[in-house]
C-alpha positions in Angstrom: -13.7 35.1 -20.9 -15.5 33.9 -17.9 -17.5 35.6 -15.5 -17.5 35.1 -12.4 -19.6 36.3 -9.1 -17.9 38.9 -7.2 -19.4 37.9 -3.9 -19.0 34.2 -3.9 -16.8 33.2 -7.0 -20.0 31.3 -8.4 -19.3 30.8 -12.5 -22.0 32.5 -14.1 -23.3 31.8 -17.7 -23.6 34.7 -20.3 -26.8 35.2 -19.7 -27.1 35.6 -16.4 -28.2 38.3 -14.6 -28.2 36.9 -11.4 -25.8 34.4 -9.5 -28.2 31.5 -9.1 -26.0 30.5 -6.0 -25.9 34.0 -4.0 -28.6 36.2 -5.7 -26.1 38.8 -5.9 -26.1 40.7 -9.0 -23.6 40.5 -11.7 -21.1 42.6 -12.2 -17.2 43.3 -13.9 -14.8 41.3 -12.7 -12.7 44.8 -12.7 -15.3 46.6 -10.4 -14.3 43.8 -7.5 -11.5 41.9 -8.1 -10.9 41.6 -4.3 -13.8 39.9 -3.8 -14.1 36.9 -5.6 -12.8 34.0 -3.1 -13.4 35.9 0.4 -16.4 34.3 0.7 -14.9 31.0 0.4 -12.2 31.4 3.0 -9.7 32.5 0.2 -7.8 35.8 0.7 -5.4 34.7 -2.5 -5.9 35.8 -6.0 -9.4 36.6 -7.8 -10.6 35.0 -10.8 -8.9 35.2 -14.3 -8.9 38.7 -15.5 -7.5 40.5 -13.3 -3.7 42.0 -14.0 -2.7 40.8 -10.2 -2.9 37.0 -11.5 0.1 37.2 -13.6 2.3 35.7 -11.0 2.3 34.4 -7.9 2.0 35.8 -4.6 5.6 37.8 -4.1 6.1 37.2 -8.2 8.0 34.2 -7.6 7.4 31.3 -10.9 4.7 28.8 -10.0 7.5 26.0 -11.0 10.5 25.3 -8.4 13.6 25.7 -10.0 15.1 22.1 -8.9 13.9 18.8 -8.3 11.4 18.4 -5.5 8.4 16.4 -4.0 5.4 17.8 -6.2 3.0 19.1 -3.7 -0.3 17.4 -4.4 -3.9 18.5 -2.7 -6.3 16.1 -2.9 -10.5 17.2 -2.5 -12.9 15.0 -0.8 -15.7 15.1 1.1 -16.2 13.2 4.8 -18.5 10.7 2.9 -15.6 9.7 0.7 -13.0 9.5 3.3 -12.1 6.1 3.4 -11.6 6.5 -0.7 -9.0 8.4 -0.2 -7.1 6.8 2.2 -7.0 4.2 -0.3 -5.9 6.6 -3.2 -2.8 7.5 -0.6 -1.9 4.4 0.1 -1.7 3.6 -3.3 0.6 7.0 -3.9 2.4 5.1 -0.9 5.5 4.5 -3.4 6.0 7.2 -5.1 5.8 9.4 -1.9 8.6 7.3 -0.4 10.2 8.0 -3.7 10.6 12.1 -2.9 8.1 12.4 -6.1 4.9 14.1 -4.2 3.4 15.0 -0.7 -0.4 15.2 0.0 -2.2 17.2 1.9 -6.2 17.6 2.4 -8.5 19.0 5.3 -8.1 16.0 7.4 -4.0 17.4 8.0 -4.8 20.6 9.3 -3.0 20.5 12.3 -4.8 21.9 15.7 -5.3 26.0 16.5 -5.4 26.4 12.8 -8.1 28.0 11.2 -9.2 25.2 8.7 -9.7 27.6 5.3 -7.1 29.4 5.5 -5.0 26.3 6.0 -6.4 24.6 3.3 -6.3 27.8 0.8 -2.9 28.1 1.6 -2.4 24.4 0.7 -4.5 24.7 -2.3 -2.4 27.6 -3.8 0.8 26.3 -3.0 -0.2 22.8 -4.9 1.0 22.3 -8.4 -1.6 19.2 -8.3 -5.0 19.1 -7.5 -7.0 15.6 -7.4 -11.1 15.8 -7.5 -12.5 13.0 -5.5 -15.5 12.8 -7.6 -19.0 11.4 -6.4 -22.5 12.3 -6.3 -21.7 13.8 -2.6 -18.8 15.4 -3.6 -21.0 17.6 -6.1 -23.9 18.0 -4.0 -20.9 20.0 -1.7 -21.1 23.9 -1.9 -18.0 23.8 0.2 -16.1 21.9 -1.9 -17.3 23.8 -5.1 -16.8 27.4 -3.5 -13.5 26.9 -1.7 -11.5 24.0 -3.8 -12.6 23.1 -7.4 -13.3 26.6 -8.5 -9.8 28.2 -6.8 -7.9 25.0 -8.6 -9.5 25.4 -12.1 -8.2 29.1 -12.0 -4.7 28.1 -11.2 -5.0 25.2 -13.9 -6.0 28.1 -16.7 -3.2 30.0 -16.0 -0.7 27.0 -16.0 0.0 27.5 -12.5 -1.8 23.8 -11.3 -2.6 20.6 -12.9 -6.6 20.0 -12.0 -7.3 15.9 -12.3 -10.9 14.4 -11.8 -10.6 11.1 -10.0 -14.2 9.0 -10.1 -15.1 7.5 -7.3 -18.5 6.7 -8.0 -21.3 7.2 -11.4 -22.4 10.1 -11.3 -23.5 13.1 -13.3 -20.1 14.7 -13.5 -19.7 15.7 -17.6 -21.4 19.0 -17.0 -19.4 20.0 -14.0 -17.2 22.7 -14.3 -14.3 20.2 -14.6 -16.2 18.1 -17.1 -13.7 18.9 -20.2 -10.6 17.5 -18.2 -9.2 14.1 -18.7 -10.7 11.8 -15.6 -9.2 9.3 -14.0 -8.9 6.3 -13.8 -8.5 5.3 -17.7 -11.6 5.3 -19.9 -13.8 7.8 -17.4 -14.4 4.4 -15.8 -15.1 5.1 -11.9 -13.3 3.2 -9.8 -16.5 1.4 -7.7 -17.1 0.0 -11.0 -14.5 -1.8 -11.6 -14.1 -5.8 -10.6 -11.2 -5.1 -8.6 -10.4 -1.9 -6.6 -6.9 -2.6 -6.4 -6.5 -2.7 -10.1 -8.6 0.9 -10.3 -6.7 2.6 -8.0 -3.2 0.9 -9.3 -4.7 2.9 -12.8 -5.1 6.2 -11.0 -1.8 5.8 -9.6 0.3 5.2 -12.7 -1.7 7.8 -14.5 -0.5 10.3 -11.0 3.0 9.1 -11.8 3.2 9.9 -15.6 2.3 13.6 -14.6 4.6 13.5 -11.8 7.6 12.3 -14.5 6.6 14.0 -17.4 6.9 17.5 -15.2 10.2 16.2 -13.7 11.6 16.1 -17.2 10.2 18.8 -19.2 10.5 22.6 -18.7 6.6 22.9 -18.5 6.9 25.8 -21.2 3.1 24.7 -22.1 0.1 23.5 -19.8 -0.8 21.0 -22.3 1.4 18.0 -20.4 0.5 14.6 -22.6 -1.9 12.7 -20.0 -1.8 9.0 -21.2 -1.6 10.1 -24.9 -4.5 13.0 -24.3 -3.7 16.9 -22.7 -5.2 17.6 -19.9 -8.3 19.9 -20.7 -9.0 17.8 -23.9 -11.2 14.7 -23.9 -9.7 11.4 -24.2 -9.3 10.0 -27.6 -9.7 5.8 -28.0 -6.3 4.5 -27.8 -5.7 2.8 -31.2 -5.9 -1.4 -31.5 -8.5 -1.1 -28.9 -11.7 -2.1 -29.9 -15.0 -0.5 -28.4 -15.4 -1.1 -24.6 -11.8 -1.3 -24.3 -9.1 1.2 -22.5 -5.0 0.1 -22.0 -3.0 0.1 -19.4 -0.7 2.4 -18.7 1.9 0.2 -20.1 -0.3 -0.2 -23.6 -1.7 -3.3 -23.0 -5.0 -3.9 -24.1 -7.4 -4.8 -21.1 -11.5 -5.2 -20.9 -13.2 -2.3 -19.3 -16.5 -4.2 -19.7 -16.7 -7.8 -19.0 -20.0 -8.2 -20.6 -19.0 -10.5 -23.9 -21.7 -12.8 -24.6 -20.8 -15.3 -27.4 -23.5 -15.7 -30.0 -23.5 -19.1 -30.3 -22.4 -22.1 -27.4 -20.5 -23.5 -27.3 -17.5 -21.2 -28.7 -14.6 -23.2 -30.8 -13.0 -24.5 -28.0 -8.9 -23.3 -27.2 -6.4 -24.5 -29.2 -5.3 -27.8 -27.0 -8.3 -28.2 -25.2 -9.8 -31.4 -25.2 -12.7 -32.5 -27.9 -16.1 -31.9 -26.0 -19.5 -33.6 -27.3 -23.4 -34.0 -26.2 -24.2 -37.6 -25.7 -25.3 -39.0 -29.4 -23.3 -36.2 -30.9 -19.5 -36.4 -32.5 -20.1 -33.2 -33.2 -19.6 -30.4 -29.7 -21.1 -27.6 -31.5 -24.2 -29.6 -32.6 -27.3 -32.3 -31.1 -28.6 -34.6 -33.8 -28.2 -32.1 -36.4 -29.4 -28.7 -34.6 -26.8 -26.2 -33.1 -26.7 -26.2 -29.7 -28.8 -23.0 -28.0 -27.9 -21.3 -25.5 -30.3 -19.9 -22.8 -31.6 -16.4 -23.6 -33.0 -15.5 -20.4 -30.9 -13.4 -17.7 -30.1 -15.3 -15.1 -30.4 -13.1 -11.8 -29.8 -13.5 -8.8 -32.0 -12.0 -5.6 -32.0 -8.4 -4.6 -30.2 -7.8 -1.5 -32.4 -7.5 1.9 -34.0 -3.6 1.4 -33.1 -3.2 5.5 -29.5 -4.5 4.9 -27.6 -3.0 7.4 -23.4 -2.3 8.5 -21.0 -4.2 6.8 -19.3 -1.2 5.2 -15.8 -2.4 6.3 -16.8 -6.3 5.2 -17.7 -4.9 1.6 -14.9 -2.6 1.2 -12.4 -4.9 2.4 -14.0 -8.0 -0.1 -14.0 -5.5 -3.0 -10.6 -3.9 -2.5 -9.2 -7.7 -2.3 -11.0 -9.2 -4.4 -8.9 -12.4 -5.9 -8.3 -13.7 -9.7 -11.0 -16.7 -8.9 -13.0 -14.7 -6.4 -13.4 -14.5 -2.3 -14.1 -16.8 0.5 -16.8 -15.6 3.2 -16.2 -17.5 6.5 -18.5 -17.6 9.3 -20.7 -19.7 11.5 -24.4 -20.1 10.4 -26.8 -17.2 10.5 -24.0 -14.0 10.3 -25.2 -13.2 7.2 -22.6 -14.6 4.8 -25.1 -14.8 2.0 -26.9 -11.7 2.7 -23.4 -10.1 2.3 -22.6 -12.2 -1.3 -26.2 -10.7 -2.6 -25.1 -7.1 -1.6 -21.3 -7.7 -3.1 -23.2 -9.2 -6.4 -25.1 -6.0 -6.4 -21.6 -4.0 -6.5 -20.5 -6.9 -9.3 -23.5 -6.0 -11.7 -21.8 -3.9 -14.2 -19.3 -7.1 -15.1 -21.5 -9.8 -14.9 -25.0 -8.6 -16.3 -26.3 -11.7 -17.8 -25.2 -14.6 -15.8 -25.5 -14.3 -12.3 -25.9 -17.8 -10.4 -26.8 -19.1 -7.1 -25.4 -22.5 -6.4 -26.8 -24.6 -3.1 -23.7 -27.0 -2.1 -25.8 -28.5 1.0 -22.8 -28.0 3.5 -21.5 -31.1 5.4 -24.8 -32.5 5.6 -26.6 -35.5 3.5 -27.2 -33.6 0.9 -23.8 -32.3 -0.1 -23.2 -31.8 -3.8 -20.2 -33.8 -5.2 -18.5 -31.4 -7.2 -19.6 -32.9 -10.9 -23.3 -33.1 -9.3 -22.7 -28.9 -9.1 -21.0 -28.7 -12.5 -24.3 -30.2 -14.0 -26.4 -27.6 -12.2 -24.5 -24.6 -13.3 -24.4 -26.1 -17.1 -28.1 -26.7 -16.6 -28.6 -22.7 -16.2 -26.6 -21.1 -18.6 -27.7 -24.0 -21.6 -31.3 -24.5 -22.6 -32.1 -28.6 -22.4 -28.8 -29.0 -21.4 -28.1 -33.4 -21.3 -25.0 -34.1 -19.1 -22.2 -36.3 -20.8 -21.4 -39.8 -20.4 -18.0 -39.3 -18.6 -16.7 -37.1 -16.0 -13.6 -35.8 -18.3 -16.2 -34.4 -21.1 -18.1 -32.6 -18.0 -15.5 -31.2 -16.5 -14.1 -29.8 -19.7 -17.2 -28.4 -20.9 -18.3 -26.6 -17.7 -14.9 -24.8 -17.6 -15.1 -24.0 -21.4 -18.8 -22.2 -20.6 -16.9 -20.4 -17.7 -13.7 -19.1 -19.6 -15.9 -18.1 -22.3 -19.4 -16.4 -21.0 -18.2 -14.1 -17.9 -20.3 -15.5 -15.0 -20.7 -14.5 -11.1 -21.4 -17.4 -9.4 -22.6 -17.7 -5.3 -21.6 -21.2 -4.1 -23.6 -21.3 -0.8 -23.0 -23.3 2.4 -19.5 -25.1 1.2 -18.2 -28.1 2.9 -14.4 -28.1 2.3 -12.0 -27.1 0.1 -12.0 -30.5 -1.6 -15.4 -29.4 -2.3 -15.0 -26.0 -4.2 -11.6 -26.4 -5.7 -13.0 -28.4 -8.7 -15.6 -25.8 -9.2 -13.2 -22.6 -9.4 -10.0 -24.1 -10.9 -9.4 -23.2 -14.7 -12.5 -20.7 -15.2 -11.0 -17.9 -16.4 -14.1 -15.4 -17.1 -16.0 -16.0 -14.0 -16.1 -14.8 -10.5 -16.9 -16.9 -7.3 -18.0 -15.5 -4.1 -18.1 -18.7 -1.7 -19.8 -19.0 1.7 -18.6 -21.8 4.1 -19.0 -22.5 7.9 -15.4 -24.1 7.6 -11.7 -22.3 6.4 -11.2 -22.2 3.0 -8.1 -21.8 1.6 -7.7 -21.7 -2.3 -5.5 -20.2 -4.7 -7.1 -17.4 -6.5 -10.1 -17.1 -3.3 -9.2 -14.1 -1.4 -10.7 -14.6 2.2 -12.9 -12.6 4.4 -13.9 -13.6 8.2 -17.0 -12.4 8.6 -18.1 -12.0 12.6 -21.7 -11.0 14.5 -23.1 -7.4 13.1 -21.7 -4.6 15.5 -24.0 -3.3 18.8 -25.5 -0.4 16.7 -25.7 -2.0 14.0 -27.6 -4.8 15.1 -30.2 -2.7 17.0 -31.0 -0.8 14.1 -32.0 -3.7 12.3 -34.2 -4.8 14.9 -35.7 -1.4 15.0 -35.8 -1.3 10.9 -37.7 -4.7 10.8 -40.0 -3.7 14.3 -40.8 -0.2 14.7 -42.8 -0.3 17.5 -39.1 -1.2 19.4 -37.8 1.5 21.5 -33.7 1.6 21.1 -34.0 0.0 24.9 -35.7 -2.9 23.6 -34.2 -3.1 20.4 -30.6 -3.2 22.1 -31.8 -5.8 24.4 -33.4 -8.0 21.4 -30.1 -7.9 19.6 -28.1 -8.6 22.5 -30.3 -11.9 23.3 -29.5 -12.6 19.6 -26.2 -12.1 20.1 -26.0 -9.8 17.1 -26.8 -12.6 15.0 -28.6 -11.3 11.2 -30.6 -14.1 11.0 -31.9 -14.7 14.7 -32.6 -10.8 14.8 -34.2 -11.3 11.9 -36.8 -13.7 12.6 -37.5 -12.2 16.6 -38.1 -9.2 15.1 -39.9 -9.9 11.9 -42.3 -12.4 14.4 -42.8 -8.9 16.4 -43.9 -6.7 13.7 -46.4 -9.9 12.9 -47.8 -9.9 15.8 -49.7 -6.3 16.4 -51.1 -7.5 19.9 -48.2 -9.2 21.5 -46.2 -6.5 23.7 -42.4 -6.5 23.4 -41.6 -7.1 26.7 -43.6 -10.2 26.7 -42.1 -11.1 23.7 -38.4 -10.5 25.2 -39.4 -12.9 28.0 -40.6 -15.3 25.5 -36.6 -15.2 24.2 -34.9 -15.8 26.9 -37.0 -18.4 27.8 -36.1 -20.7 24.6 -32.4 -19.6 25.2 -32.2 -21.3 28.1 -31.8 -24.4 25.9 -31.5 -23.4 22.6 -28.7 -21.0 20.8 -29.5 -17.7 19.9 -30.8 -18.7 16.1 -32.9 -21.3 17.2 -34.2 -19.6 20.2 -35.3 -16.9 17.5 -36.6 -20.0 15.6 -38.9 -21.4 18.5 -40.5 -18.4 20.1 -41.5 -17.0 16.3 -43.1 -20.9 15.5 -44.5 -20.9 18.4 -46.9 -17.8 17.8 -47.9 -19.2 14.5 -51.7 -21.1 13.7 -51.3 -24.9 14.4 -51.7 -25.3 10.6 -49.1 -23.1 9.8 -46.5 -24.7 12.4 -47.2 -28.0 10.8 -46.5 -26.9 7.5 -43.4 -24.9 8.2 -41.7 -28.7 9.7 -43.3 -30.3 6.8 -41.3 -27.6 4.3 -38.0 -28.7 6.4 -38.4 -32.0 5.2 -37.7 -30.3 1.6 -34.0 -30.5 0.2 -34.5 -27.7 -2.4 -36.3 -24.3 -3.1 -40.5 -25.2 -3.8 -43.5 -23.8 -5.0 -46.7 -23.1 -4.3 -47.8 -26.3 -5.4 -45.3 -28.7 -3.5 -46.5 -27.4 -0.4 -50.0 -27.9 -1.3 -48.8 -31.5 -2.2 -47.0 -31.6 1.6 -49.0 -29.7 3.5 -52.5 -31.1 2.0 -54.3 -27.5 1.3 -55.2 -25.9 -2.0 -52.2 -24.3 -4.2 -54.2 -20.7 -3.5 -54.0 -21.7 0.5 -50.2 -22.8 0.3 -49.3 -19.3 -1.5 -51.3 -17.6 1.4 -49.3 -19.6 3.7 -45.7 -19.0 1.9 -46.0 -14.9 2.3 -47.0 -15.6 5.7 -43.9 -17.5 6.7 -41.7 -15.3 4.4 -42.8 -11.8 6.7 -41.9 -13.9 9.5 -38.2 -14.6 7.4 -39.3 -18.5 8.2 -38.5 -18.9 4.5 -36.7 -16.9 1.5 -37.8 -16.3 -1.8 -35.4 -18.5 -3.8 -34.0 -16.4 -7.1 -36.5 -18.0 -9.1 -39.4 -16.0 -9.7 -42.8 -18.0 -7.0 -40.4 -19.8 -6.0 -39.5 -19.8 -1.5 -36.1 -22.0 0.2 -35.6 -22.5 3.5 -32.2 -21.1 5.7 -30.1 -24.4 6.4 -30.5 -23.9 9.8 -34.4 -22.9 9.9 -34.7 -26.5 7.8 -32.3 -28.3 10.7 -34.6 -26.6 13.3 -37.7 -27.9 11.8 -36.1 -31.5 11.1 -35.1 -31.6 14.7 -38.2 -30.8 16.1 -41.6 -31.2 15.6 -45.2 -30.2 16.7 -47.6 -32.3 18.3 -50.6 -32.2 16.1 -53.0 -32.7 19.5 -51.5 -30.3 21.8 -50.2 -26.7 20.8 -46.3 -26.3 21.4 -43.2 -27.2 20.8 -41.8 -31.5 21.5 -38.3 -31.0 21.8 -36.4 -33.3 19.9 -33.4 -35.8 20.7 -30.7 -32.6 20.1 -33.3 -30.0 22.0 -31.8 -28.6 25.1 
């Protein structure tokens, strides 16, 4: 039997002497039965073992004699809040049903006294769901007032305890470790591609409780759980192979979309048209050799370390994500692909090997035609990869490579729809995440409007990127940049550059160039401005560039040494006047900071800026 600490209803090992919670010696669970759950706010029952836990309160049966909305209690903490407003909206059916009510802290209604309402709640709840997530154990509240009191009732029969996984975490030696979690396959619900489909799993798995206890007489605890009791671990479901979990309907479905074919290209599908290399009859082989695939991983760019707000953006984009992917719209500089960087970040688990930034060059000159962007993807994933004579044979192979090797794939700055449909149509494996100035709307492409970073948010990025701000001056820095990402970033990256030059000064310096520039380019001008005359020149030189460079093509444009032109790059990247491109020593240019620098240039025999036909 279990021993538990009489002062604070801590579960103590064998050994122990001590509680390692309270410090309060052991002792029998008969010498203070009273005791165990006071501390917590619980005046109810005490742990297992006493002869008072036979029944409930007033010796009534823990099951309602009739049919009845299952009362259900669901334990969180504040961190997780907006997880389970999205568990309850998915319970939205079978609550409109008559099949359960919720309750958790967030209902206790004013002038009550908050653990006694929820302890009330808690004892009068036949099922208890665990919001699981590193928070949620790191919370003594939560383990002294809730999951201890429910795992009591669910040894006696008297509750049904389910763990519901928000989040990876070190959960399996948690007191509720032995039960069956949801959602199916112990797979937590941030890891999966598509919340929706994660919380549609813990919702079916809710219902078959909810039904099975409708129709049975409950004479044992063990209620079947999607083929497993509860309090047993979950066995494989048979026909699924390794990686795999079902439905709750049976079907088979991938928990891990991390297949990686050991040859390319795989046999094509049954139907699909013959593909072949130039030279070749043969698709599977060049002159003889099987075709190889590229071994390397290809990654993508960490995320910004001082990446700031978006939390509705992300959970919005990942909640909704659609079949093909999602659509980020915005003007130029709110941070669209910042934001596809942080969402690939979330998207990791699924698409591990191929991760793949695509440049689409916007509306301007250099816009890719759609086949043009085929060949560069193909180019990536297959080592001395040789484009095909005709269209048809490209086409066909780059969505063969994409149904067949899952993919995640960042099409940046798109021009139109006519643009991207091409690219996403018939690519069954992979995910896109698209970034346009212009509305996109494509079957498959859920989309997302993205607007200007919130007041707070923005000045805490100014203040992340230039400490020596004040919150005075780093509200009024975002508010000159309109709570633009990118203009904020580059005033205040040119800031925390320059040690000597005084914010104020530097303020005046803004609104000065935004008396003819917008915000971005204002940001643009003042931080080129305080660079060396060498430096400026290079920096319009590099706008001149179409794609990422290196070290060496800026020697080649700039006329230094390669050793001066790396010098030069990390200079211009603290200022955020370039990017590191997601190959490794290798820097791009933001498509506005390369218009900026097209636009204007700098007079090589006086210092400052000549303002260009489209200045002012």
């Amino acid at each position: 039997m279990s021993t538990w600490c009489a002062v604070c209803a801590w579960l103590l090992k064998d050994a122990d002497r001590a509680c390692i919670r309270c410090g309060a010696p052991v002792q029998g669970l008969a010498a203070q039965p009273a005791l165990a759950f006071q501390a917590g706010g619980f005046s109810g029952p005490s742990p297992p073992g006493s002869p008072a836990l036979a029944t409930l309160p007033g010796g009534s049966s823990p099951w309602p004699p009739g049919p009845g909305p299952v009362e259900v209690f669901i334990s969180h903490v504040p961190a997780d809040e907006r997880h389970r407003a999205r568990l309850e909206v998915h319970l939205g059916l079978m609550m409109r049903q008559g099949l359960l009510r919720t309750f958790h802290r967030g209902r206790v209604r004013a002038g009550e006294v908050v653990d006694a309402a929820v302890a009330a709640s808690l004892e009068g709840s036949w099922l208890v769901l665990l919001l699981v997530s590193a928070d949620y154990l790191a919370s003594e509240e939560c383990f002294a007032c809730e999951v201890l009191h429910a795992l009591i009732r669910h040894e006696r029969s008297e509750a049904q305890v389910v763990p519901v996984l928000l989040h990876a975490c070190d959960w399996a030696s948690a007191p509720f470790g032995r039960l069956t979690v949801l959602p199916t396959g112990s797979k937590p619900v941030s890891s999966w591609r598509n919340r929706n489909e994660a919380w549609a799993d813990v919702a079916r798995g809710i219902r078959r409780l909810v039904e099975a206890r409708a129709k049975s007489a409950l004479a044992t605890h063990e209620i079947c759980f999607g083929g497993a009791p509860l309090g047993a671990p979950s066995p494989p479901s048979p026909g699924c192979a390794p990686g795999a979990t079902r439905h709750g309907d049976g079907r088979a479905i991938e928990e891990d979309r991390r297949y990686i074919p050991s040859s390319w290209p795989p046999p094509p599908p049954q139907g699909a048209p013959a593909l072949s290399w130039p030279g070749s009859s043969d698709p599977r082989t060049d002159g003889g050799a099987p075709a190889q695939r590229r071994h390397t991983r290809l990654l993508l760019p960490a995320p910004p370390a001082d990446f700031l707000g978006r939390e509705d953006d992300i959970s919005d984009l990942l909640q909704n994500l659609g079949p093909a992917g999602a659509a980020i719209i915005g003007p130029a500089g709110v941070g669209k692909t910042t934001l596809a960087l942080r969402l690939a970040l979330e998207l990791e688990p699924h698409y591990a090997e191929r991760r793949i930034h695509v440049e689409l060059g916007g509306a301007g000159a250099m816009s890719l035609h759609p086949t043009l962007a085929m060949v560069r993807v193909l180019e990536k994933i297959i080592a001395d990869f040789k484009p095909p004579g005709d269209a048809a044979t490209l086409e066909a192979m780059y969505r063969h490579t994409l149904s067949s090797t899952p993919a995640l794939l960042l099409l940046d700055d798109a021009r139109d729809p006519e643009q991207v449909a091409p690219l996403v149509a018939g690519c069954t494996r992979s995910l896109f995440l698209v970034m346009s100035s212009q509305p996109l709307a494509l079957p498959g492409l859920y989309t997302r409007q993205l607007g200007a970073l919130s007041a707070d948010d923005a000045s805490a990025l100014a203040c992340a990127l230039a400490p020596r701000l004040d919150e005075a001056g780093a509200r009024a820095l975002a508010a000159q940049c309109q709570s633009l990402p990118l203009a904020i970033r580059v005033a205040a990256s040119a800031l925390a550059a320059e040690a000597t030059l005084a914010p104020a000064d530097h303020l005046d310096r803004l609104r000065a160039a935004l008396r003819r520039l917008r915000p971005a380019e204002a940001a643009l001008c003042s931080s080129v401005d305080l660079l060396p005359r060498g430096l400026q020149q290079t920096w319009c030189r590099l706008g001149e560039l179409d794609e990422d460079f290196d070290a060496t093509v800026v020697a080649q444009v700039s006329g230094v040494t390669p050793e001066l032109a790396r010098e030069q790059l990390r200079e211009l990247e603290t200022r955020a006047l370039v990017d590191r491109a997601p190959a490794q020593d290798r820097w791009s240019m933001h498509e506005l900071a390369r218009g900026h620098a097209r636009r204007h240039g700098y007079d090589c025999a006086a210092p400052g800026l000549v303002s260009g036909p489209n200045a002012g």
